[in-house]
N, C-alpha and C positions, 0 to 999 in steps of 0.2 A: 266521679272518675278517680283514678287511682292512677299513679305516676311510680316506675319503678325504673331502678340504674342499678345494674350489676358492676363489679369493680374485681379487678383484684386478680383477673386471669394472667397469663403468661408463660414463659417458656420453660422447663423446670426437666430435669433429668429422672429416669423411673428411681423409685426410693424416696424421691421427696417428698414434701410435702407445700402444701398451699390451699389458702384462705379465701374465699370468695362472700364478698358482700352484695345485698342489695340491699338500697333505699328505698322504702317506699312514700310517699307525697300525696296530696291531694285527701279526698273521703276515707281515708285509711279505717275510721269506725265499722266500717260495714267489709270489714276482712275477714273473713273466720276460717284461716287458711292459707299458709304459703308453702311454695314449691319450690324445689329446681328438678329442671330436665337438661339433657343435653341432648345433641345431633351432632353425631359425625357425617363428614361427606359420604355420599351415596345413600345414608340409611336413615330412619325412620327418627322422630322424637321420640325420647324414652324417659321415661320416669326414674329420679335419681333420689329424692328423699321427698319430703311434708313436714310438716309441721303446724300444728293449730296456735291462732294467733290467738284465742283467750283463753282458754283451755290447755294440759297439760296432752300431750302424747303427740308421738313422732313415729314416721314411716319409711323403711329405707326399700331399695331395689337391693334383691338380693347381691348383685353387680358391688354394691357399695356399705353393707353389712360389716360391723370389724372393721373397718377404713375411714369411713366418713364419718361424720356427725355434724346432724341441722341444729342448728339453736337460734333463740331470737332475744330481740335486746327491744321491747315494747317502748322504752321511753323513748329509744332513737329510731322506732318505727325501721328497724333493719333487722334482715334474715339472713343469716350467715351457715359458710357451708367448710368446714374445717376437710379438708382431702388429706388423707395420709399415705404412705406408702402407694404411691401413684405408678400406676402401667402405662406404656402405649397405648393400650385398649379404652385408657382415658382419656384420649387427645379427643376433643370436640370443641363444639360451642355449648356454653352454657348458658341457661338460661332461668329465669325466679320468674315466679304467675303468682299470683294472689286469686283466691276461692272465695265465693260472696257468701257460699252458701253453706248449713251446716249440718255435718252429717254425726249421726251417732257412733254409727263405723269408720275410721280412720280409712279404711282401704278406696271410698270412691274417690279419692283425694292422688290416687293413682293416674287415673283418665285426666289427660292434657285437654281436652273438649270441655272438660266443664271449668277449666279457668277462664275467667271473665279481663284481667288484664296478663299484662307480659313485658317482660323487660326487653331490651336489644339487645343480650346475649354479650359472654364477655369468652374470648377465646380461650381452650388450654389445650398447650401441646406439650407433650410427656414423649423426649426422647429418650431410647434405649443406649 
């Protein structure tokens, strides 16, 4: 089992910018893959970046291209998500999943279904 806590959301003005952490806990060796998504009210989970957790290469949502950037800190088993230049269109809940499994292609890493755990989401609203 894997154990994950996202951190670090909050209420922030469009322009700014903000850091989003998660820990991850527990069997962390059998990771080969972290995410964030977010869901805003009424719509769908969406894919927001990846990252492979032993291997080099990262995946963004076009949405978050130029803005964002995932990276990860392996000694402190944390996935971090750097937000820059923040919209309304970014107010959600966010959320980090960890991937057991590993793909040659960075792209299935996109599909929220094939993460095996999930954090409880940590909220950000980006007033205009």
């Amino acid at each position: 089992q894997v154990q994950l806590k996202e951190s670090g959301g909050g209420l922030v003005r469009a322009g700014d910018s903000l850091t989003l952490s998660c820990a991850a806990s527990g069997r962390t060796s059998g990771i080969d893959a972290m995410g964030w998504f977010r869901q805003a009210p009424g719509k769908d989970r969406e894919f927001v970046a990846a990252i492979r957790w032993k291997f080099d290469g990262t995946d963004y949502a076009d949405s978050a291209k130029g803005r964002f950037t995932i990276s990860r800190d392996n000694a402190k088993n944390t996935v971090y998500l750097q937000m820059n230049s923040l919209e309304p269109r970014d107010t959600a809940v966010y959320y980090c999943a960890a991937h057991r499994l590993y793909y040659k292609d960075i792209s299935p890493y996109r599909r929220a279904d094939g993460y095996a755990y999930w954090g409880q989401g940590t909220q950000v609203t980006v007033s205009s």
